[in-house]
N, C-alpha and C positions, 0 to 999 in steps of 0.2 A: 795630355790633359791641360786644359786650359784652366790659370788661374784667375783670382780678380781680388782688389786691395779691399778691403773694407774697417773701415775703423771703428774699433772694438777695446773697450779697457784701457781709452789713453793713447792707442796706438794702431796704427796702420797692420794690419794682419791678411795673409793670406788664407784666400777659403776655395778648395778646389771638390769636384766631386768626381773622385776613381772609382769603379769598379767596387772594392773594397769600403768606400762612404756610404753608396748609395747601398749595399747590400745590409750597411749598419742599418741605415738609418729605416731601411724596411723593416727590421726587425722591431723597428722601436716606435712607429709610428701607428696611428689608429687602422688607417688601412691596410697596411704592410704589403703596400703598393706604391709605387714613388708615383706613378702614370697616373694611378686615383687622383693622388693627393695635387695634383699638379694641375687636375681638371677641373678641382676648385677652384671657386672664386674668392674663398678665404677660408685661409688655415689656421687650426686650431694654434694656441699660444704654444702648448706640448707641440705639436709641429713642426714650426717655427723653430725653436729651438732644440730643438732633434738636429734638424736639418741644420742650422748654423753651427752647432755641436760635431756632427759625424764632419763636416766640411773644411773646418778650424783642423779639425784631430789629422784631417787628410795630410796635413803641411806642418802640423805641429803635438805631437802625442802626449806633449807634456799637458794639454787645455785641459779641464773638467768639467765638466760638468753644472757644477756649481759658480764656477767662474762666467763658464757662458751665460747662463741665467740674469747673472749680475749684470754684465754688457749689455746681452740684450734691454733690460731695461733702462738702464740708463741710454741706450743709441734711441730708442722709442721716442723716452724725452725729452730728446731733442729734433727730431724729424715733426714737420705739422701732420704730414701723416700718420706718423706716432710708427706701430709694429706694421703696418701695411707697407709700410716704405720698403723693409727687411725683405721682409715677403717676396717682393717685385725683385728685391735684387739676389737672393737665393734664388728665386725661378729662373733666372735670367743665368746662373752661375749653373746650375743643373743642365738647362738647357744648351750651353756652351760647352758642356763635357764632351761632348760626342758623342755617349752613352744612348741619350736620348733623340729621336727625332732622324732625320737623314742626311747625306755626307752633303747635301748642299749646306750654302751659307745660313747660316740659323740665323733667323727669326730676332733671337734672342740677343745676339751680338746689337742690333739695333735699339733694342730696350734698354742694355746696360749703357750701351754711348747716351741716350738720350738722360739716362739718371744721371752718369755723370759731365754732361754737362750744364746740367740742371744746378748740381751740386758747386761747379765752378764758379758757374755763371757764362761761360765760354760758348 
């Protein structure tokens, strides 16, 4: 499984999606479909932080819930995209899992290079 850095609470954190996240986070989600939710073109804020939540827990089980919530809003506030920004790079993190999609090169790996070198400037 593939992870990616995302900075959350002050600090760089890992957020990966096993097997195990993704089965969370269907539980928790409106469609309790990851495949639905992904063929949006925007996800509900509950969403959003499901999926940032089940992905954090993947690498770190000590997160909550409530902590995520707090991150996310403060990461929002700073991106001009505000919670779309997140959005683009959980899809991008989903998508990397292998879970999703086919053993060719995903799609997705190109999304995330281009956020972060957006984020660089590089």
């Amino acid at each position: 499984m593939q992870k990616i850095m995302l900075p959350l609470g002050g600090t760089e954190r890992q957020i990966k999606f096993t097997i195990n996240a993704i089965q969370e986070m269907e539980a928790q989600i409106f469609d309790k479909n990851v495949l639905t939710m992904m063929s949006r073109e925007v996800w509900s804020i509950t969403d959003i932080i499901t999926a940032c939540y089940c992905g954090l827990r993947a690498c770190d089980k000590s997160v909550t819930r409530k902590e995520v919530q707090e991150w996310v809003v403060e990461y929002a506030a700073q991106q001009d995209s505000g919670i779309m920004h997140l959005q683009m790079i959980l899809s991008g993190a989903i998508g990397i899992s292998g879970l999703i999609g086919t053993k060719q090169k995903s799609v997705f790996e190109g999304i995330l290079a281009n956020i972060n070198k957006t984020e660089t400037g590089k």
